[in-house]
N, CA, C and O atoms as a GROMACS GRO file, in nm:
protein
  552
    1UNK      N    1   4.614  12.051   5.576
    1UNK     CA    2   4.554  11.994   5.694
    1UNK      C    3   4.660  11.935   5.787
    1UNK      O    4   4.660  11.945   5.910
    2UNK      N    5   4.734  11.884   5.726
    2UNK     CA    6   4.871  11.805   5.823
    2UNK      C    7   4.966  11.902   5.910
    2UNK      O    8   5.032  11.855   6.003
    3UNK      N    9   4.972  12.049   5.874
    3UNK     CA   10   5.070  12.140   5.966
    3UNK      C   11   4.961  12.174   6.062
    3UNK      O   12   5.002  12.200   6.176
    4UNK      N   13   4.812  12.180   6.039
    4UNK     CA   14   4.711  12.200   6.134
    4UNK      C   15   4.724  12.101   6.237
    4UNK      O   16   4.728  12.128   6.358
    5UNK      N   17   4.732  11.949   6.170
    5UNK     CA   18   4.730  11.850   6.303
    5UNK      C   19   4.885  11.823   6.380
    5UNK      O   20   4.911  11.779   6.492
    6UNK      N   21   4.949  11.856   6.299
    6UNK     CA   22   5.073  11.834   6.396
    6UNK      C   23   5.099  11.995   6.509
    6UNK      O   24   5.157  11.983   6.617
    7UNK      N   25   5.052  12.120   6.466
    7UNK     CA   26   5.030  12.182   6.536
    7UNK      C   27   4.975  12.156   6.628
    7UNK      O   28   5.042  12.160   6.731
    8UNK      N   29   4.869  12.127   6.636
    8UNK     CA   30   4.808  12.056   6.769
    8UNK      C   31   4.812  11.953   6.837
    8UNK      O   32   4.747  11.950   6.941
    9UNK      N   33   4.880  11.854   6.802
    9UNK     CA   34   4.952  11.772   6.864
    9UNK      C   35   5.080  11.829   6.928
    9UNK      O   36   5.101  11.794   7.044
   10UNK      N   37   5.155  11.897   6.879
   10UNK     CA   38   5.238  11.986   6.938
   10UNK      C   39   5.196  12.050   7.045
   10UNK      O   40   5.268  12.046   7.144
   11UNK      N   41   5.075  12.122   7.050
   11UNK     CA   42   5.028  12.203   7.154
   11UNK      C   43   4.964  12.104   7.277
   11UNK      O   44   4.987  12.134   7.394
   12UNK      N   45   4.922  12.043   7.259
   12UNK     CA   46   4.896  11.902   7.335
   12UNK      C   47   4.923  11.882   7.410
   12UNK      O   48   4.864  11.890   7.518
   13UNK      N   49   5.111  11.818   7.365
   13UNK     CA   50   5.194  11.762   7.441
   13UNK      C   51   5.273  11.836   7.522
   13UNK      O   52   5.334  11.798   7.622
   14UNK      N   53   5.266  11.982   7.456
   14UNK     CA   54   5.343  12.061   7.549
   14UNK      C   55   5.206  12.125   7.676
   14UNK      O   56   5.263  12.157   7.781
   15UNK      N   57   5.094  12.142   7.681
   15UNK     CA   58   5.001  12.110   7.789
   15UNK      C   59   5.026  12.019   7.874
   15UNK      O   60   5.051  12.034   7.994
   16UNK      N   61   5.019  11.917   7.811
   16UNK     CA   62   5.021  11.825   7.917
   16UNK      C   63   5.167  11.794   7.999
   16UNK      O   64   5.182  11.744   8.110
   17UNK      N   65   5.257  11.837   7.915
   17UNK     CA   66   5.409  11.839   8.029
   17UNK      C   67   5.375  11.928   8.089
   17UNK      O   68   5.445  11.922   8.190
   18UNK      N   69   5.290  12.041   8.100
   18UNK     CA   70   5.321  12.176   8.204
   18UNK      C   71   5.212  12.137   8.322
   18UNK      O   72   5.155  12.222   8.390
   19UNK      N   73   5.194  12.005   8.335
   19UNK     CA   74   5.055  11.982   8.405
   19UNK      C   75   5.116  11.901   8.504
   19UNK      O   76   5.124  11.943   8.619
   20UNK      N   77   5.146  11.825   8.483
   20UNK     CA   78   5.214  11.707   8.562
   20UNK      C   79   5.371  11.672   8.654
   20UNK      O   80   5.480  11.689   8.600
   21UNK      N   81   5.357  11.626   8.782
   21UNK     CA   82   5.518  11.554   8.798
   21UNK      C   83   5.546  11.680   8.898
   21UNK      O   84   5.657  11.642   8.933
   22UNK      N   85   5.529  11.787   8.962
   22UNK     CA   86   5.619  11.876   9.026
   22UNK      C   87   5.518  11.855   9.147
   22UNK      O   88   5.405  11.902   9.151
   23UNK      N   89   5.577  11.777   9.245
   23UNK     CA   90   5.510  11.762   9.415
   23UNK      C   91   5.567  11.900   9.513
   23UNK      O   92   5.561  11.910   9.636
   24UNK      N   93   5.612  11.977   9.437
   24UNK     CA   94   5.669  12.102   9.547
   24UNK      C   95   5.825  12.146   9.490
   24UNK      O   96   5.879  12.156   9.380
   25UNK      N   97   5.850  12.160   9.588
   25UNK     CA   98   6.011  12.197   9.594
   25UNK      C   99   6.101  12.154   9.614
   25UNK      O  100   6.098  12.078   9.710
   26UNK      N  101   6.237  12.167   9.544
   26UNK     CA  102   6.312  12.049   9.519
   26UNK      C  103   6.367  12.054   9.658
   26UNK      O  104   6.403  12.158   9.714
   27UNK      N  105   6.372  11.892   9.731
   27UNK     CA  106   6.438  11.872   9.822
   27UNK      C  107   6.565  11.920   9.903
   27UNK      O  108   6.667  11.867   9.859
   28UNK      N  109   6.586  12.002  10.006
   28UNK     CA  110   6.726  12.049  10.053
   28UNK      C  111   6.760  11.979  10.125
   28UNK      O  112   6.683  11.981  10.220
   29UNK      N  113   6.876  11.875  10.144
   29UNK     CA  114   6.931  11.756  10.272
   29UNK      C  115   6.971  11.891  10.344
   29UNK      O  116   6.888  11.927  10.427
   30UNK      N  117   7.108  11.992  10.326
   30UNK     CA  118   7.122  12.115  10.415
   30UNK      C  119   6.993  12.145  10.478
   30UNK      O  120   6.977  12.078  10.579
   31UNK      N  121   6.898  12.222  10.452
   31UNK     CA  122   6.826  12.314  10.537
   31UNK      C  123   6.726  12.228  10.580
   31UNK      O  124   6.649  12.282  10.660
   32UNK      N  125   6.691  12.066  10.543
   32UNK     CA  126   6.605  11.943  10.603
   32UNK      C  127   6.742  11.949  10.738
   32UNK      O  128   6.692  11.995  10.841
   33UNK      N  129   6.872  11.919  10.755
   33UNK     CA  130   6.902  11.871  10.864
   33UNK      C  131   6.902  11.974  10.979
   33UNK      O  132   6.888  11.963  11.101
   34UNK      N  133   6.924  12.079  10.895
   34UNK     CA  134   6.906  12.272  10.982
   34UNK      C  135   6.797  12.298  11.064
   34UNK      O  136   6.798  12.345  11.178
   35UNK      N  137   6.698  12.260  10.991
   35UNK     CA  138   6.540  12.270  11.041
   35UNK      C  139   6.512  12.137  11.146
   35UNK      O  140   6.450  12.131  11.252
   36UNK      N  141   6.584  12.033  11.068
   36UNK     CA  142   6.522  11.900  11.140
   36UNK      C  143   6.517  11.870  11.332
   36UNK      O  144   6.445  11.787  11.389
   37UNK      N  145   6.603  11.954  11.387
   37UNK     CA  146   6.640  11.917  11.540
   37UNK      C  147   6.480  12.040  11.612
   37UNK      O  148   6.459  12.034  11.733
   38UNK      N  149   6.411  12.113  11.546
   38UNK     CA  150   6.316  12.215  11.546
   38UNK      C  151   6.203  12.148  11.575
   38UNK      O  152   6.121  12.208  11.644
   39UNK      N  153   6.165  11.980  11.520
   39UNK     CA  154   6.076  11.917  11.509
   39UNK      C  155   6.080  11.818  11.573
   39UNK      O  156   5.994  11.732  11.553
   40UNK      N  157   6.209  11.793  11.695
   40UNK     CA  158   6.213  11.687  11.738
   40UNK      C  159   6.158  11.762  11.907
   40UNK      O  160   6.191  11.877  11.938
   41UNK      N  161   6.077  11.676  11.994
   41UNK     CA  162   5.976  11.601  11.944
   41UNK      C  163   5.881  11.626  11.887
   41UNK      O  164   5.815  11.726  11.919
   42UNK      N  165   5.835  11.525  11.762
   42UNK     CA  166   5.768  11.528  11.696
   42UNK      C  167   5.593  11.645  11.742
   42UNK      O  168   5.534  11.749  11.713
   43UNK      N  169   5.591  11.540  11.815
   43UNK     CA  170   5.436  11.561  11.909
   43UNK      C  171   5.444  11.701  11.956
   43UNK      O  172   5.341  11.750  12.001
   44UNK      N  173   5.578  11.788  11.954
   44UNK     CA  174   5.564  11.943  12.010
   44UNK      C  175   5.563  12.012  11.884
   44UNK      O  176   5.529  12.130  11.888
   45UNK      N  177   5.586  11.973  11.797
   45UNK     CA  178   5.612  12.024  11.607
   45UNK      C  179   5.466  12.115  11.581
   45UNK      O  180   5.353  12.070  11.567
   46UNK      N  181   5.501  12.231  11.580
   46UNK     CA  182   5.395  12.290  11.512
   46UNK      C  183   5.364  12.290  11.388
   46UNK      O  184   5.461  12.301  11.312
   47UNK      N  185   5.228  12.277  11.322
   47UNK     CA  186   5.221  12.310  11.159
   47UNK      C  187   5.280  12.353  11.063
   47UNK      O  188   5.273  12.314  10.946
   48UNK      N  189   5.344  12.440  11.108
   48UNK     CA  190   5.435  12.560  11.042
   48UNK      C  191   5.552  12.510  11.043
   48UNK      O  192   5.585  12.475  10.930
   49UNK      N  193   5.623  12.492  11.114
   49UNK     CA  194   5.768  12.386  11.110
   49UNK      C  195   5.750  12.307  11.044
   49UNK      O  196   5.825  12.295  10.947
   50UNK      N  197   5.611  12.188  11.070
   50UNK     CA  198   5.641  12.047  10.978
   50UNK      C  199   5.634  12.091  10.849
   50UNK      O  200   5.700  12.037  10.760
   51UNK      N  201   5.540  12.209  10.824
   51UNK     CA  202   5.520  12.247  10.629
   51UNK      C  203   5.679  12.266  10.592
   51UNK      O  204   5.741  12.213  10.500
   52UNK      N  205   5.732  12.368  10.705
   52UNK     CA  206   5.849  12.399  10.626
   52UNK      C  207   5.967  12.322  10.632
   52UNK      O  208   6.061  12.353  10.559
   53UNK      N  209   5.977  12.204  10.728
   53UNK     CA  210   6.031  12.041  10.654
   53UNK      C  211   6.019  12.038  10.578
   53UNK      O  212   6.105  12.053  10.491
   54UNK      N  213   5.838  12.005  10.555
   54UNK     CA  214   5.841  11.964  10.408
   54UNK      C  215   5.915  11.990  10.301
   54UNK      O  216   5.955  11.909  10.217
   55UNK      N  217   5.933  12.121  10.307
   55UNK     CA  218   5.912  12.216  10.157
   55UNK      C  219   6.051  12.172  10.128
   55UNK      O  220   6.107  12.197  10.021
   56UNK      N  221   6.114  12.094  10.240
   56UNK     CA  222   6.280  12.082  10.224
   56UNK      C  223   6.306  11.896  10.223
   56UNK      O  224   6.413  11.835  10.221
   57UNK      N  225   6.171  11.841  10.225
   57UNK     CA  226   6.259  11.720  10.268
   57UNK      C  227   6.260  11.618  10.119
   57UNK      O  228   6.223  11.652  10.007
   58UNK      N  229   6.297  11.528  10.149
   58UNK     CA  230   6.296  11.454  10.027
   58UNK      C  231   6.173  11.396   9.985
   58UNK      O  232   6.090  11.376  10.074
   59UNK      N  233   6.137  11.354   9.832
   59UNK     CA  234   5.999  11.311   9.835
   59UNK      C  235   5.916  11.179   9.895
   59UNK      O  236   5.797  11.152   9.910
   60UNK      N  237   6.021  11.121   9.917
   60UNK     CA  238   5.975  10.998  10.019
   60UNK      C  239   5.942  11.042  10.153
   60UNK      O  240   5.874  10.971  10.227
   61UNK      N  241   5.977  11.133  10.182
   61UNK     CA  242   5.905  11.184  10.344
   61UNK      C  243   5.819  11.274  10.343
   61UNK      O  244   5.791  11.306  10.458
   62UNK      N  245   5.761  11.332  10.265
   62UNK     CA  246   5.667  11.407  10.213
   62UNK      C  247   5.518  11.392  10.232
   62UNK      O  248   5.429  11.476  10.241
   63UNK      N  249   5.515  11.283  10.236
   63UNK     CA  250   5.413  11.190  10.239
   63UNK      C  251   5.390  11.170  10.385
   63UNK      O  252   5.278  11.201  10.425
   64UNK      N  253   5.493  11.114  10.490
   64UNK     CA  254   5.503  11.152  10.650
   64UNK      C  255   5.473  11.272  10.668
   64UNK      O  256   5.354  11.285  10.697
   65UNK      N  257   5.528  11.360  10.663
   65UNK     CA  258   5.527  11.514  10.682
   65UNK      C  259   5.375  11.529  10.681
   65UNK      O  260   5.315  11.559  10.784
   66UNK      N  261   5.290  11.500  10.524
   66UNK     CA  262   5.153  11.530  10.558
   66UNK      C  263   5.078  11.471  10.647
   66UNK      O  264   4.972  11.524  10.682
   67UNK      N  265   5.128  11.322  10.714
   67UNK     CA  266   5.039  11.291  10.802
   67UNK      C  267   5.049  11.355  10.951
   67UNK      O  268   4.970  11.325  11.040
   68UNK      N  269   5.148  11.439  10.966
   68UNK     CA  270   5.242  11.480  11.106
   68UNK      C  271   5.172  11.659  11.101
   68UNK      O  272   5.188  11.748  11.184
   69UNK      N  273   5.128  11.660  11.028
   69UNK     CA  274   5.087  11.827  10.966
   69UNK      C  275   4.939  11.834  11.008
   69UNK      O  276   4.872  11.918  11.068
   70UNK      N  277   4.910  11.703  10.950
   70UNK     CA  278   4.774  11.715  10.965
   70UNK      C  279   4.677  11.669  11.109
   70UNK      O  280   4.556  11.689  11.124
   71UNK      N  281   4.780  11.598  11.212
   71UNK     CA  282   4.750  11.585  11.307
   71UNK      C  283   4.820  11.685  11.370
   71UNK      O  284   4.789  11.715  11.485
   72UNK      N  285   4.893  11.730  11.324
   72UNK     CA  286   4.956  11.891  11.430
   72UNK      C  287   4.851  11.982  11.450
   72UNK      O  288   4.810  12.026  11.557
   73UNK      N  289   4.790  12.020  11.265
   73UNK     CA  290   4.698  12.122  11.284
   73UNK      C  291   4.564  12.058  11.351
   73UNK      O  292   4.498  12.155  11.391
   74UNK      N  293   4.506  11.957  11.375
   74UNK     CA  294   4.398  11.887  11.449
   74UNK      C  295   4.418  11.918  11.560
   74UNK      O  296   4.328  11.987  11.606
   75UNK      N  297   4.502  11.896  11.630
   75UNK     CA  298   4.566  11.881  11.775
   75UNK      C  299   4.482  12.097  11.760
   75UNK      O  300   4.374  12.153  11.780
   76UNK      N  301   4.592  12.126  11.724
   76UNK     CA  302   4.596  12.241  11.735
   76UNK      C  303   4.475  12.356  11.737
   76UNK      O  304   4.471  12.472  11.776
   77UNK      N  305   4.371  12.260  11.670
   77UNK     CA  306   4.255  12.371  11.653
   77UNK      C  307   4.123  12.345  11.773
   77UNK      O  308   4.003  12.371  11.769
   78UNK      N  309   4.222  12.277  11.888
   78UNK     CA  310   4.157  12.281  12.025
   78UNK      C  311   4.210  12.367  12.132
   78UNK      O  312   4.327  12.376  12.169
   79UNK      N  313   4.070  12.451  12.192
   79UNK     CA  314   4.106  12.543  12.309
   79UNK      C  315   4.216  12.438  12.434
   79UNK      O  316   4.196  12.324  12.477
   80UNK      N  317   4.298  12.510  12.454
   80UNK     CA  318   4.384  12.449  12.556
   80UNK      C  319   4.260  12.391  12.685
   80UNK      O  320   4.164  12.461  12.717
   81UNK      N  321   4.283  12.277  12.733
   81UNK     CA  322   4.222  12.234  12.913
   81UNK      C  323   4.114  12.164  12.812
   81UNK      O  324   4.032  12.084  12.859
   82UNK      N  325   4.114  12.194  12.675
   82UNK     CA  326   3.959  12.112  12.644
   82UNK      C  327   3.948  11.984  12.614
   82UNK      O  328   4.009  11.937  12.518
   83UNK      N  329   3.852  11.893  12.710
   83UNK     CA  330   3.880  11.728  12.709
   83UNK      C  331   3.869  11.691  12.597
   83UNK      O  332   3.886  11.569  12.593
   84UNK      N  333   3.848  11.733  12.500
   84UNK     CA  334   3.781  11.673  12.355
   84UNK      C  335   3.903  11.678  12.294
   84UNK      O  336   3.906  11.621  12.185
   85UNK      N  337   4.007  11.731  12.333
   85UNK     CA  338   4.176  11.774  12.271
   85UNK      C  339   4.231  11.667  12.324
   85UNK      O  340   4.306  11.612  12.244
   86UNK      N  341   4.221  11.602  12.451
   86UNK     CA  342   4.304  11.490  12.523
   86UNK      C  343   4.226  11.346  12.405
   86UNK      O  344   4.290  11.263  12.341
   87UNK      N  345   4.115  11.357  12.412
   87UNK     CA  346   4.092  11.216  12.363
   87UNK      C  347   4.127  11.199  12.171
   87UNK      O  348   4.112  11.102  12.097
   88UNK      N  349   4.186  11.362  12.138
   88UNK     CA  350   4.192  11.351  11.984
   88UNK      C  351   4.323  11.310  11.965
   88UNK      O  352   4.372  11.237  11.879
   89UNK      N  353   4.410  11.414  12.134
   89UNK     CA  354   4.585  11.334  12.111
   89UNK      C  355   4.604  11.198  12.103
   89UNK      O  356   4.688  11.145  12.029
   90UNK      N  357   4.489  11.107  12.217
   90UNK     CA  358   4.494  10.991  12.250
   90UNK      C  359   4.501  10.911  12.099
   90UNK      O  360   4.592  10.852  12.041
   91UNK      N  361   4.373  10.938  12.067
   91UNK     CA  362   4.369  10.899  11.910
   91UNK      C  363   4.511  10.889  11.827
   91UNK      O  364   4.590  10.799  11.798
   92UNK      N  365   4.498  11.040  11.801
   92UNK     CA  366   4.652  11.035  11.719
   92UNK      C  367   4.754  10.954  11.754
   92UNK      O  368   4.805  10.862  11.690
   93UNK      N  369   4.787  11.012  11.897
   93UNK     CA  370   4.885  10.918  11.908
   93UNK      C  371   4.933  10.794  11.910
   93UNK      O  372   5.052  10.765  11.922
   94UNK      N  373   4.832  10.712  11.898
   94UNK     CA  374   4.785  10.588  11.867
   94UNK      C  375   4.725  10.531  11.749
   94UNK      O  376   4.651  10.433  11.739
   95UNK      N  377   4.767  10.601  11.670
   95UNK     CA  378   4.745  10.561  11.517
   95UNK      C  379   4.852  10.517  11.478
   95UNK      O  380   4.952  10.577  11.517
   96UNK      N  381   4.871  10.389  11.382
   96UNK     CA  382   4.950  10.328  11.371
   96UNK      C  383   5.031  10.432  11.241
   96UNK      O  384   5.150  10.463  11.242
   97UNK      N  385   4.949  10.463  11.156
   97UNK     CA  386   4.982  10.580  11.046
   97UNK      C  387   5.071  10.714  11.080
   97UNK      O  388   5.152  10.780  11.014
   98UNK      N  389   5.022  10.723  11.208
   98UNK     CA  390   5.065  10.844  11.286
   98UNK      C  391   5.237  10.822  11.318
   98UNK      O  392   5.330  10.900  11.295
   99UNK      N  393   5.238  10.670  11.386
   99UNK     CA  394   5.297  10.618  11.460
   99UNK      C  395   5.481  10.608  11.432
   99UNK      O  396   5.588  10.629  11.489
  100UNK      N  397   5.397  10.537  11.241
  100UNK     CA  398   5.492  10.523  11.165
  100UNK      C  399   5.534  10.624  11.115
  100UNK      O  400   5.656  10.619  11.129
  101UNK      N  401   5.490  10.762  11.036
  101UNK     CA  402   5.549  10.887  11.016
  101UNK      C  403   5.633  10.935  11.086
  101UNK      O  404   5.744  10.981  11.059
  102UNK      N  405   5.567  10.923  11.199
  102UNK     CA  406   5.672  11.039  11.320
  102UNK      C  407   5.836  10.929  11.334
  102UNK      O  408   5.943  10.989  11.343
  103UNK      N  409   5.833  10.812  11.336
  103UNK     CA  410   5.874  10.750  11.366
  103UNK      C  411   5.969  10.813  11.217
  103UNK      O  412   6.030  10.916  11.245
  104UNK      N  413   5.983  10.773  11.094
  104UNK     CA  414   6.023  10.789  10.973
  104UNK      C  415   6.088  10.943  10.968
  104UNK      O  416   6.202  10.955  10.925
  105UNK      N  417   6.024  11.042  11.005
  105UNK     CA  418   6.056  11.158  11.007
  105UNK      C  419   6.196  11.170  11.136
  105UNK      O  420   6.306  11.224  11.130
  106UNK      N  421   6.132  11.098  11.235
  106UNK     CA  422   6.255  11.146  11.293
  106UNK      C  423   6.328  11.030  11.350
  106UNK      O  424   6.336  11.027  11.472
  107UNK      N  425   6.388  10.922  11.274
  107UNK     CA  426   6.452  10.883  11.211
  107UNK      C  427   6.585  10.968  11.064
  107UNK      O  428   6.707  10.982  11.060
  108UNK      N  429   6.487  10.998  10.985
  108UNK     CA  430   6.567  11.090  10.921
  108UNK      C  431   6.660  11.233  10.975
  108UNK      O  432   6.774  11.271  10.947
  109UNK      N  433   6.546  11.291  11.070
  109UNK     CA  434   6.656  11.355  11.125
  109UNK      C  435   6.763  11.353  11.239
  109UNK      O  436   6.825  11.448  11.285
  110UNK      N  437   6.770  11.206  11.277
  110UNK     CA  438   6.866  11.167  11.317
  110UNK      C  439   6.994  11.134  11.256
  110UNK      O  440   7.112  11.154  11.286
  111UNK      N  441   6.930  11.072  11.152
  111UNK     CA  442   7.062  11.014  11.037
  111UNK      C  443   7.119  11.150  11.017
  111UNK      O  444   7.241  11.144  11.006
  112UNK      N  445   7.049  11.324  11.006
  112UNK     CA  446   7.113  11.431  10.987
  112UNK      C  447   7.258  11.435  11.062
  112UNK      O  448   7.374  11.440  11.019
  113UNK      N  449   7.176  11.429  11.244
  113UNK     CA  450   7.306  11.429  11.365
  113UNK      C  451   7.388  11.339  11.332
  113UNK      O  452   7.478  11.411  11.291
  114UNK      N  453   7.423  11.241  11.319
  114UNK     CA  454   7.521  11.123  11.242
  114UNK      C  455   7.558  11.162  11.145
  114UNK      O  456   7.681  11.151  11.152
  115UNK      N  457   7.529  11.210  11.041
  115UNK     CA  458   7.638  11.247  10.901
  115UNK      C  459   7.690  11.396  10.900
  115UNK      O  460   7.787  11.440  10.838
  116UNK      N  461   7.610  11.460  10.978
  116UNK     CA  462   7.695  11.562  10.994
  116UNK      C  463   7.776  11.612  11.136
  116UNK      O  464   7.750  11.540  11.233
  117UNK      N  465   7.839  11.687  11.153
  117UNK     CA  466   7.948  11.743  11.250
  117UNK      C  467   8.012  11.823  11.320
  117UNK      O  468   7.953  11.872  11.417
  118UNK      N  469   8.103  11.847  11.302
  118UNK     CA  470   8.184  11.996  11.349
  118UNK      C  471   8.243  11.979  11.244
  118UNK      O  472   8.289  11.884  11.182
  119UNK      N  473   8.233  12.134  11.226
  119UNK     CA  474   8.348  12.146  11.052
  119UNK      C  475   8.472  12.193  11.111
  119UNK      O  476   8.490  12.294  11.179
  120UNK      N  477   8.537  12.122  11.082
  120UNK     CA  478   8.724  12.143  11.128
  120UNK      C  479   8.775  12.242  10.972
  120UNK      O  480   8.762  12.190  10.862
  121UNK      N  481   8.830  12.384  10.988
  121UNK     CA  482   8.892  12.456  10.944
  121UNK      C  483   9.012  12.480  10.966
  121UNK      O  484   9.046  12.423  11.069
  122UNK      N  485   9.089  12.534  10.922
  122UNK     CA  486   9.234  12.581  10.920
  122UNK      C  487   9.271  12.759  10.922
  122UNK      O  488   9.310  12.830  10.830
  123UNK      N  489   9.253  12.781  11.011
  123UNK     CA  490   9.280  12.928  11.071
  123UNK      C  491   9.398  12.942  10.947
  123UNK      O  492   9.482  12.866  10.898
  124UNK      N  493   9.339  13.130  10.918
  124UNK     CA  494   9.455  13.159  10.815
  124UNK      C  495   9.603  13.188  10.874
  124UNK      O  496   9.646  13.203  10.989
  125UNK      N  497   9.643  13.189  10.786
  125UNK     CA  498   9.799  13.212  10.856
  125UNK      C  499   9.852  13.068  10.939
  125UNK      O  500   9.962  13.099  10.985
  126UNK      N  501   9.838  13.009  10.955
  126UNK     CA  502   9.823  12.857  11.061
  126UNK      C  503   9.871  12.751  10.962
  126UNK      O  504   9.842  12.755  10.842
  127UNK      N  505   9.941  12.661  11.015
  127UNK     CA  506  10.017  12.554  10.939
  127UNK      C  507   9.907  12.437  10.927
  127UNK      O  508   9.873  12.406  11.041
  128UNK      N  509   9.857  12.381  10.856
  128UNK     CA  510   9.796  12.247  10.809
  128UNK      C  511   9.760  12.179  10.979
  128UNK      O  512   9.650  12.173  11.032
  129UNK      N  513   9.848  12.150  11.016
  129UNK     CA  514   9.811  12.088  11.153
  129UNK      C  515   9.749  12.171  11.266
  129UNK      O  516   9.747  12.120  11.378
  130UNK      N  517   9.705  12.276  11.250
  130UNK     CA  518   9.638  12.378  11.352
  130UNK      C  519   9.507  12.389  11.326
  130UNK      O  520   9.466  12.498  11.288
  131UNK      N  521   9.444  12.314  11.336
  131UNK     CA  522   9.317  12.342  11.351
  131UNK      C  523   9.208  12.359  11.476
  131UNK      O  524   9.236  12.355  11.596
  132UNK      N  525   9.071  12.380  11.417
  132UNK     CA  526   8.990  12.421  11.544
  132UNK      C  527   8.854  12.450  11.451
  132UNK      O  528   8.826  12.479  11.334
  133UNK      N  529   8.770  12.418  11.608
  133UNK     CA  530   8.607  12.427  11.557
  133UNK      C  531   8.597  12.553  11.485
  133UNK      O  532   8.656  12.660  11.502
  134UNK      N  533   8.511  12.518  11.405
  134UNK     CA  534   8.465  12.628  11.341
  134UNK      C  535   8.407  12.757  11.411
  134UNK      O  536   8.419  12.868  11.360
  135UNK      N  537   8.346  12.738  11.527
  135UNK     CA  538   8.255  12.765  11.603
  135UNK      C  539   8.348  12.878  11.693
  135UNK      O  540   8.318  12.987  11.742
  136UNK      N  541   8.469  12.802  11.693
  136UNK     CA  542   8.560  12.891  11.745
  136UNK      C  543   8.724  12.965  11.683
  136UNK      O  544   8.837  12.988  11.726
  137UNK      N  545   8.635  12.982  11.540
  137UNK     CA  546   8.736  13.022  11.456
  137UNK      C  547   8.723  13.202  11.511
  137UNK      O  548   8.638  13.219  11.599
  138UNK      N  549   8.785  13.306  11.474
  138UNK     CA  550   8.762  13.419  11.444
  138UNK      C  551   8.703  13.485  11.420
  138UNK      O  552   8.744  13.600  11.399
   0.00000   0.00000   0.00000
């Protein structure tokens, strides 16, 4: 009886790890700061951009992202000129929930423009002190 119950306690526990703890995809800071200038401003961010933030940002903004997604696609599922679309932006945009996401989100992708740069390379053949933008390497 005892290899029966530890069998199944075995089977159990390995259920229940395959159940839990994975919110998506592991965070990319690269392709979050790549994507991130795509979404600024916020309020022009289509659905589709903010998901695919998401899928890249860290799990503390994840949580923003869904509130910025979900008033994107709201916004969005109104015929253009239709007044009922002006008073839903009004709304949104005036949600303090709203307010603070967008605010958080792009925040973060500012801190992107600040830590990152121009990558300074060294042309081959070129002595240590010759450098130049990347941008205008070869």
């Amino acid at each position: 009886m005892r290899p029966v119950v530890s069998a199944c306690v075995v089977a159990l526990l390995v259920a229940a790890s395959a159940c839990g703890g994975d919110d998506g995809p592991d965070p990319d800071p690269v392709a979050f700061c790549e994507l991130g200038p795509e979404v600024i401003p916020v309020e022009d961010a289509s659905p589709e951009v903010l998901r695919e933030l998401a899928d890249v940002a860290d799990e503390d903004l994840r949580s923003d992202l869904a509130v910025l997604i979900e008033a994107a696609a709201r916004l969005a599922g109104y015929e253009e000129g239709d007044p009922a679309a002006l008073q839903a932006e009004f709304e949104i945009r005036f949600d303090s929930e709203y307010a603070a996401a967008r605010d958080a989100v792009e925040s973060a992708v500012a801190r992107c423009a600040r830590t990152t740069g121009p990558t300074i390379t060294t042309l081959p053949g070129a002595d240590a002190t010759d450098t130049t933008l990347e941008e205008d390497a070869p």
